[in-house]
C-alpha positions as CSV (number, residue, x, y, z in Angstrom):
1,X,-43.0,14.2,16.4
2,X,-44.7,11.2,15.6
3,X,-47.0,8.9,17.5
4,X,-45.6,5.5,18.3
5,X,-47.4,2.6,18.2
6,X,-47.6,-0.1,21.3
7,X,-48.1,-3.5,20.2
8,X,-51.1,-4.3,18.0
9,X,-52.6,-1.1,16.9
10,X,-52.3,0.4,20.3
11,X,-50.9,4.5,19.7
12,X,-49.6,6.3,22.1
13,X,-51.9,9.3,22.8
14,X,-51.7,13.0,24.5
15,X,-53.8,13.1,27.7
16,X,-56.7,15.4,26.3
17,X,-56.9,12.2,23.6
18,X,-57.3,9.9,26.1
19,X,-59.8,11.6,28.1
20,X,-61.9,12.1,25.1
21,X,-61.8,8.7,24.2
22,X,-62.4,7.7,27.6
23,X,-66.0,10.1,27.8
24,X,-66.9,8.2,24.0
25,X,-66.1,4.6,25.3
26,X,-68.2,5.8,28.6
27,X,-71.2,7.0,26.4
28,X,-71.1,4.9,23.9
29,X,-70.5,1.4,26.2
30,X,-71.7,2.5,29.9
31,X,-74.0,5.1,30.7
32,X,-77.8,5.3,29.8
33,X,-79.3,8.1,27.8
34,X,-80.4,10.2,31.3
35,X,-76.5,10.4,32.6
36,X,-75.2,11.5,29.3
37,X,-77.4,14.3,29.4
38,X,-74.8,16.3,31.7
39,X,-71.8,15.6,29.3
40,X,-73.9,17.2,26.7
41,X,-75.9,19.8,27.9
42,X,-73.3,22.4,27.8
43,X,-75.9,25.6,27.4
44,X,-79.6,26.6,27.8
45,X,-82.1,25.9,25.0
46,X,-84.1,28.6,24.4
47,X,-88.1,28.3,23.7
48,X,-88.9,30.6,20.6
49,X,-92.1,31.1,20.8
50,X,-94.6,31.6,17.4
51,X,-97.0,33.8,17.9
52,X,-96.9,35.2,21.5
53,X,-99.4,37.9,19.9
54,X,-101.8,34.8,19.9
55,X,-101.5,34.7,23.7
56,X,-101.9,38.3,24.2
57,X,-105.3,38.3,21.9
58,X,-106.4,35.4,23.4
59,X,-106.2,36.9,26.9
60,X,-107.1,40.2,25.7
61,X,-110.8,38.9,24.6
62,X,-111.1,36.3,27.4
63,X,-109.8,38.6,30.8
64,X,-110.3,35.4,33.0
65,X,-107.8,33.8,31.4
66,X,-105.1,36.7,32.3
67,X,-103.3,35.4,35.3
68,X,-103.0,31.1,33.7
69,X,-101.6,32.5,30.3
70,X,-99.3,34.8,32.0
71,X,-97.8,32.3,34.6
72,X,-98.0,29.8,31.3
73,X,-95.8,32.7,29.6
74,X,-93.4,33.5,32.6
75,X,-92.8,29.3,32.6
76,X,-92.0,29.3,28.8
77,X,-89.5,31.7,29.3
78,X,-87.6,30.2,31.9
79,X,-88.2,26.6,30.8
80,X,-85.1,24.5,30.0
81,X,-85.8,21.6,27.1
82,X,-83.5,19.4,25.5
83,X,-85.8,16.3,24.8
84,X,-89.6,16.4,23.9
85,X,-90.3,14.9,27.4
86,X,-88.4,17.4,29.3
87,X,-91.8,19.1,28.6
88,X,-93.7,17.3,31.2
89,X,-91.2,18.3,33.7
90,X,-92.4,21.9,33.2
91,X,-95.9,21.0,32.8
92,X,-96.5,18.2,34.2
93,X,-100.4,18.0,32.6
94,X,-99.3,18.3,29.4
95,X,-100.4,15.5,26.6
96,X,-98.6,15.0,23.8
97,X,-100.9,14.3,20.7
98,X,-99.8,11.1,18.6
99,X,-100.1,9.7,14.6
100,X,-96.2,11.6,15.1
101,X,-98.0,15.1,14.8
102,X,-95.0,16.4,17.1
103,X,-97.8,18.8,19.0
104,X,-98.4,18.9,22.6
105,X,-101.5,20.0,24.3
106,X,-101.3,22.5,27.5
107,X,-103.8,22.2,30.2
108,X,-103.8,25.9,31.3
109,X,-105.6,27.5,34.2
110,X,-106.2,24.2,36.1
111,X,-107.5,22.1,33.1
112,X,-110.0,25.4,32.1
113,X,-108.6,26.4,29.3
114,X,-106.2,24.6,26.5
115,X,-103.4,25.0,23.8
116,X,-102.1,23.4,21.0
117,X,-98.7,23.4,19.9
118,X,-96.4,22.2,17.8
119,X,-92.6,21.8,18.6
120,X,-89.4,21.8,16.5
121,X,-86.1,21.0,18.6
122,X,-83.8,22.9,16.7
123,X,-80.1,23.3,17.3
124,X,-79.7,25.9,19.7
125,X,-83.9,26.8,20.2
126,X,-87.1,24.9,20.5
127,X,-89.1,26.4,17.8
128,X,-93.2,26.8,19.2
129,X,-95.4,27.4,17.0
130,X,-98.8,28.1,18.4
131,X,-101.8,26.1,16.4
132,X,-105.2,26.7,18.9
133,X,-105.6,28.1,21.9
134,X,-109.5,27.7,24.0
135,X,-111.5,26.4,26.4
136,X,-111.7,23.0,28.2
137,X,-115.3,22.4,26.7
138,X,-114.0,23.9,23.4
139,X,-111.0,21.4,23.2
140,X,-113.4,18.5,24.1
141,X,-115.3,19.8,20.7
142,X,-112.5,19.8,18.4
143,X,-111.1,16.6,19.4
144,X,-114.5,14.8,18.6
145,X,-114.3,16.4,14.9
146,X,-110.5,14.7,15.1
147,X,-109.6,18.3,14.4
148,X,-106.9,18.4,17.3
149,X,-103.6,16.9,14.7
150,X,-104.5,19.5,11.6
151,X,-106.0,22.6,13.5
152,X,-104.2,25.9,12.6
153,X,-106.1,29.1,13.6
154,X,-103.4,31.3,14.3
């Protein structure tokens, strides 16, 4: 059966049509980014993380650093991200690094130690991969080279 039209260019739609049309005139016309969020976050984005064997050697050689990395760790894996700044909601001392490098910087340990990352938001998984990981003081180091946007040590 056929869809009827109603005066100019009006068609007569099902109900699931017209609710769908309602939620895109809604988003696209209405809301702000933040309350589209719920219409579209339907499941939970898993962090893949590239090389947690970076992590475990770091802590291995540096045995102070055990319990930050592994709270750090036990966060990753429960963490929740959709959006690059759903980051800071999770870590709320992170810095993200400009000149579009798309890494981040964790302050780990109450500011003593530090890692950089870069991120990938990928479909269904934000991608990790894990550039440097050191101290504070180290960190402070790098950054005066300008070394912080091209280091890759592991």
């Amino acid at each position: 059966m056929g869809q009827r039209a109603w005066g100019r260019g009006h068609i007569a739609r099902s109900k699931e049509q017209e609710e769908w049309w309602s939620i895109k005139y809604k988003v696209q016309n209405k809301f702000t980014f933040s309350e589209q969020i719920p219409i579209f976050a339907v499941h939970r984005m898993k962090i893949h993380l590239i090389k947690k064997q970076s992590v475990l050697l770091y802590v291995q050689a540096h045995a102070r650093s055990s319990a930050s990395f592994n709270d750090w760790l036990e966060k990753i894996k429960y963490a929740d991200w959709h959006i690059p700044s759903d980051i800071k909601q999770t870590f709320p001392a992170v810095d993200f690094l400009g000149k579009n490098s798309r890494r981040v910087v964790f302050d780990i340990g109450g500011n003593n130690f530090r890692l950089i990352a870069k991120y990938f938001f990928g479909e269904t998984a934000i991608h990790l991969f894990i550039c440097w990981i050191g101290t504070h003081d180290a960190y402070t180091k790098l950054c005066s080279k300008g070394l912080q946007y091209v280091i890759q040590e592991f």
